[in-house]
Backbone as XML, in Angstrom:
<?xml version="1.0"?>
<chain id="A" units="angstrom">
  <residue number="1" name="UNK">
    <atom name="N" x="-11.264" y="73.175" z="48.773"/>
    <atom name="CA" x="-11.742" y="74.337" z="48.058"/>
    <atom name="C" x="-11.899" y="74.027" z="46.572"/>
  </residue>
  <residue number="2" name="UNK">
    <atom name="N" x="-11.215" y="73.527" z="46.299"/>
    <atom name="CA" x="-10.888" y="72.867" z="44.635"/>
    <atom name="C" x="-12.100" y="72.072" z="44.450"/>
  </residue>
  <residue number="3" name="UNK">
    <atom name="N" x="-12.193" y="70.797" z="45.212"/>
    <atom name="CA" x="-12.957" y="70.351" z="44.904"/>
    <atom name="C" x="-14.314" y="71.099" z="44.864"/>
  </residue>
  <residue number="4" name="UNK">
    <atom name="N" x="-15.040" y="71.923" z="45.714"/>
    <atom name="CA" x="-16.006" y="72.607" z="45.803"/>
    <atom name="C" x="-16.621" y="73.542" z="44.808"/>
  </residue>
  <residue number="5" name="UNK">
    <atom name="N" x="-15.597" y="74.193" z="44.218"/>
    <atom name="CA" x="-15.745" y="74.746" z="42.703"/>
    <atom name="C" x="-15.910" y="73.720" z="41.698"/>
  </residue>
  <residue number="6" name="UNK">
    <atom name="N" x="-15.145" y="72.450" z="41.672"/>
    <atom name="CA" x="-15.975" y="71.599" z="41.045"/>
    <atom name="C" x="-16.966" y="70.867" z="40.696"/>
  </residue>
  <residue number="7" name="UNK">
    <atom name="N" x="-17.850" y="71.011" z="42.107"/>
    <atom name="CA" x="-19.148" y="70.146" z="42.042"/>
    <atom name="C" x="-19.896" y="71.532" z="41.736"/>
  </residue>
  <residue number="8" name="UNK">
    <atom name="N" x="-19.470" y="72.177" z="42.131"/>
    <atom name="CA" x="-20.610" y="73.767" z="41.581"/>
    <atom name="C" x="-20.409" y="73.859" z="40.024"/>
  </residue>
  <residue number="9" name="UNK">
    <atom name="N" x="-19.188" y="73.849" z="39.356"/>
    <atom name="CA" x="-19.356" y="73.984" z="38.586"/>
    <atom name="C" x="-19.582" y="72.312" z="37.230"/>
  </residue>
  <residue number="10" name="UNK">
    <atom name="N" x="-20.075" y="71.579" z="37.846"/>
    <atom name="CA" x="-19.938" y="70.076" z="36.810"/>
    <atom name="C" x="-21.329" y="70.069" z="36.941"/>
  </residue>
  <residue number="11" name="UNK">
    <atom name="N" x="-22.093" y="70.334" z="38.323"/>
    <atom name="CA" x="-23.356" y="70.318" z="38.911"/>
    <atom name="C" x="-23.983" y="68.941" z="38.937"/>
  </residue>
  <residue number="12" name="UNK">
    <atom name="N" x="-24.975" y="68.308" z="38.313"/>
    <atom name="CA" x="-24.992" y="66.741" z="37.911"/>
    <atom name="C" x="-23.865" y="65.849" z="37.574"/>
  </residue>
  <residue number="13" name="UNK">
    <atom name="N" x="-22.786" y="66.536" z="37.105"/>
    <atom name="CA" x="-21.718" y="65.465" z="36.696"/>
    <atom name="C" x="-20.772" y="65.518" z="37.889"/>
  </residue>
  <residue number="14" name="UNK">
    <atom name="N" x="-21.060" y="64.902" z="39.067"/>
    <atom name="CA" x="-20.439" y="65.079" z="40.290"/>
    <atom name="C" x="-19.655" y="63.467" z="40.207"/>
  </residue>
  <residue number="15" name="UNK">
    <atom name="N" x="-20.249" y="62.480" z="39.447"/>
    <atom name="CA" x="-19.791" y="61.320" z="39.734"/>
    <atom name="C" x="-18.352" y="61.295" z="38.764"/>
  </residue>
  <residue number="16" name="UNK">
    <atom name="N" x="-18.172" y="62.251" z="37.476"/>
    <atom name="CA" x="-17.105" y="62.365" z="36.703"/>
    <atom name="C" x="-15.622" y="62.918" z="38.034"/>
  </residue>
  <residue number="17" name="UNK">
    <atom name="N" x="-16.191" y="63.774" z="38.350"/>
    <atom name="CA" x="-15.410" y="64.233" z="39.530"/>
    <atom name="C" x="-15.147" y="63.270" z="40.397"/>
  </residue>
  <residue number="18" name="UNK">
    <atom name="N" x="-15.723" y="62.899" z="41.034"/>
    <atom name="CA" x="-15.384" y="61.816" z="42.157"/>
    <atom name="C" x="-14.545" y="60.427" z="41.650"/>
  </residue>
  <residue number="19" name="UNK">
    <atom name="N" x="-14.903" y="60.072" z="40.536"/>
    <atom name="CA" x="-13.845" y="58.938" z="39.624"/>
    <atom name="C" x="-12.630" y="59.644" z="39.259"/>
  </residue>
  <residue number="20" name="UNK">
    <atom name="N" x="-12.515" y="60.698" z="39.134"/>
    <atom name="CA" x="-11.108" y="61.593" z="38.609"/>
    <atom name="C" x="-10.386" y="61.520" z="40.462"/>
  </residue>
  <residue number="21" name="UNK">
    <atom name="N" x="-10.693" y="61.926" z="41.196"/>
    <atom name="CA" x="-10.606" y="62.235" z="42.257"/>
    <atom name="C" x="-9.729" y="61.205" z="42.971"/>
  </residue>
  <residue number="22" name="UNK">
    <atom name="N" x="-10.443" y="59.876" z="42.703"/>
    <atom name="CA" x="-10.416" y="58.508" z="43.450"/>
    <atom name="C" x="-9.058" y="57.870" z="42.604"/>
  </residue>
  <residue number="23" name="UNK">
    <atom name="N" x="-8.691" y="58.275" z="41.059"/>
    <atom name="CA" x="-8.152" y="57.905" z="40.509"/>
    <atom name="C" x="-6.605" y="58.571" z="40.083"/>
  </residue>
  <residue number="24" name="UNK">
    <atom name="N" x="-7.017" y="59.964" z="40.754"/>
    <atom name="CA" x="-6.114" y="61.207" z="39.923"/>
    <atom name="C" x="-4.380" y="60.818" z="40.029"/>
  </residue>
  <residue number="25" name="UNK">
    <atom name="N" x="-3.957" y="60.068" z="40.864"/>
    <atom name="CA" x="-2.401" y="59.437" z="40.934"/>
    <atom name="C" x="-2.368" y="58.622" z="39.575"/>
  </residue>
  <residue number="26" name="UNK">
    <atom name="N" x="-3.247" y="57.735" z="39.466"/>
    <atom name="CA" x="-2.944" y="56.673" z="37.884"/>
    <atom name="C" x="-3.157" y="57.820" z="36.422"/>
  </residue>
  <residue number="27" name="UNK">
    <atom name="N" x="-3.986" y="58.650" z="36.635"/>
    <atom name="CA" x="-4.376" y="59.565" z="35.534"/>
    <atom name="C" x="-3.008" y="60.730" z="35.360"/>
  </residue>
  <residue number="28" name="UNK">
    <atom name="N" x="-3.075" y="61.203" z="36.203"/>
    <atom name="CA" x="-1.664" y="61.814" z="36.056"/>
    <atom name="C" x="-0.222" y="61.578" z="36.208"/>
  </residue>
  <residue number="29" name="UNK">
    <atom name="N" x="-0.082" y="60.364" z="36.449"/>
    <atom name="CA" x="1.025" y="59.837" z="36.233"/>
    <atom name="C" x="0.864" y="59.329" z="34.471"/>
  </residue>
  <residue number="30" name="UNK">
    <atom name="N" x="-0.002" y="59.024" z="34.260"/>
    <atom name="CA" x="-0.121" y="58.819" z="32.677"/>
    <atom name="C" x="-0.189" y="60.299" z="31.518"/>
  </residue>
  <residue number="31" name="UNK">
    <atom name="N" x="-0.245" y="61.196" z="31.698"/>
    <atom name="CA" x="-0.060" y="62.094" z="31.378"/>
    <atom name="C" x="1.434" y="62.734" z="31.311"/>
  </residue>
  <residue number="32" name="UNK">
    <atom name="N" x="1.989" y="62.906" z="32.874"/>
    <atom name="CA" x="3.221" y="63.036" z="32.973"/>
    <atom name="C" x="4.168" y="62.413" z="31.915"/>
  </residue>
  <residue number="33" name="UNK">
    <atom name="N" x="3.898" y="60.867" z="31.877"/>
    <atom name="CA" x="4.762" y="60.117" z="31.016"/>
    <atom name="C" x="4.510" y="60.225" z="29.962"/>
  </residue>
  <residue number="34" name="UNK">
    <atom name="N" x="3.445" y="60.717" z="29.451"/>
    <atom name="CA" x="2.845" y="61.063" z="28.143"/>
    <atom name="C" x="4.127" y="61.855" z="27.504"/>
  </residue>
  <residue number="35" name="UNK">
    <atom name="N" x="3.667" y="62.734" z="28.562"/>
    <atom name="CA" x="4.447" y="64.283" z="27.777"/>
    <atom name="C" x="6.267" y="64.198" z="27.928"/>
  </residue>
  <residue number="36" name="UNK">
    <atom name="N" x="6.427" y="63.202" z="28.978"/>
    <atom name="CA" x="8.241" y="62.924" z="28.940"/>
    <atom name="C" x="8.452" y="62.395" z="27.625"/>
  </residue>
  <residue number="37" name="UNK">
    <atom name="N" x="7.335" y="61.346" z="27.154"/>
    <atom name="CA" x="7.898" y="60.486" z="26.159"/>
    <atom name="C" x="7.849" y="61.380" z="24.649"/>
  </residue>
  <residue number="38" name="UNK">
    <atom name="N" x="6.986" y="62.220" z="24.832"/>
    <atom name="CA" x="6.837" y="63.080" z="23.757"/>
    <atom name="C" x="8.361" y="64.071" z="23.468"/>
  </residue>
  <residue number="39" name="UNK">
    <atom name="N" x="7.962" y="64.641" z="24.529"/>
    <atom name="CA" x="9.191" y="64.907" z="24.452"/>
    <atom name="C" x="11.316" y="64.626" z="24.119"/>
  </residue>
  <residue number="40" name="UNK">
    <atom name="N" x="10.951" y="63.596" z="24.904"/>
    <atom name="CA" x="12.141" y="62.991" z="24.727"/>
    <atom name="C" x="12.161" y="62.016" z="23.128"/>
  </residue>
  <residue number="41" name="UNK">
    <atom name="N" x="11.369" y="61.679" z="22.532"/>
    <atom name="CA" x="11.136" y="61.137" z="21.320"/>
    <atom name="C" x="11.259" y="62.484" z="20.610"/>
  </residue>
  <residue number="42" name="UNK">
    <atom name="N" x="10.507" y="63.508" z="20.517"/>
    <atom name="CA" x="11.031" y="64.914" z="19.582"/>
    <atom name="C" x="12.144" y="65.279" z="19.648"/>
  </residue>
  <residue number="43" name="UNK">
    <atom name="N" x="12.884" y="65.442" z="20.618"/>
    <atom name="CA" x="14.563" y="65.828" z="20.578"/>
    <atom name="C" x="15.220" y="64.547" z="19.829"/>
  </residue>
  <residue number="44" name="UNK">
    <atom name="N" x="15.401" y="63.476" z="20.228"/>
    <atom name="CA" x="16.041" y="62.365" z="19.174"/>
    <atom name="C" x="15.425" y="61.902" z="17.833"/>
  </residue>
  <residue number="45" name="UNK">
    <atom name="N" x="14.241" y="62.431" z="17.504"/>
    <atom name="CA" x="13.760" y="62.744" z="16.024"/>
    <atom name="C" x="14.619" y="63.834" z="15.789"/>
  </residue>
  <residue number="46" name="UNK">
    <atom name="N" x="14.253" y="65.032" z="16.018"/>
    <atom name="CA" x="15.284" y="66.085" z="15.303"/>
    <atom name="C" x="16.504" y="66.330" z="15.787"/>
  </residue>
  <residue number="47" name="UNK">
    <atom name="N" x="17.373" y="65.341" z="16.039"/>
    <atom name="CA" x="18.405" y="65.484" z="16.567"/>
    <atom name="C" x="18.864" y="64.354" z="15.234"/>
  </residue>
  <residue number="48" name="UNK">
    <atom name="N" x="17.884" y="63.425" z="15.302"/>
    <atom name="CA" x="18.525" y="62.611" z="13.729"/>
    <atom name="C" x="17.996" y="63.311" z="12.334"/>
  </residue>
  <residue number="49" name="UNK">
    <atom name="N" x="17.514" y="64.096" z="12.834"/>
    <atom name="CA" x="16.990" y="64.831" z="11.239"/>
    <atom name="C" x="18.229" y="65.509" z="10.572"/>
  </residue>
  <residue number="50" name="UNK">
    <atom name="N" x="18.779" y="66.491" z="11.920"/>
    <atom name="CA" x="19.683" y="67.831" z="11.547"/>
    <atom name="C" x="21.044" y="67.149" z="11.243"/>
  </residue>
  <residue number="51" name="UNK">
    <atom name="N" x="20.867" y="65.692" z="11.796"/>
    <atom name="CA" x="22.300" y="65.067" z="10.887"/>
    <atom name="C" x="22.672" y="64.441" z="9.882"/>
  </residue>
  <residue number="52" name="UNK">
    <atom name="N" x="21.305" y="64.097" z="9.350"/>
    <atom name="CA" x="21.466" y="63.831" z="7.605"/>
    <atom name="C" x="21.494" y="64.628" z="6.632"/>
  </residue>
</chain>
């Protein structure tokens, strides 16, 4: 179903979809870790801030 709203709505850009698609485990696993590392790097930044 998901996908189907996507080719309706990309219309010509069906091949962007289908590379996201084919790929979406490596892409979102890179994201995921994105945002852990962000995260976990902001708490031990201001965790050394509030102690100087």
């Amino acid at each position: 179903m998901v996908e189907t709203m996507i080719d309706f709505m990309l219309g010509p850009f069906t091949a962007i979809s289908d590379f996201y698609f084919e790929y979406q485990i490596i892409f979102n696993t890179l994201i995921v870790g994105f945002a852990l590392y962000k995260i976990i790097f902001n708490k031990k930044k201001n965790k050394d801030e509030s102690v100087s």
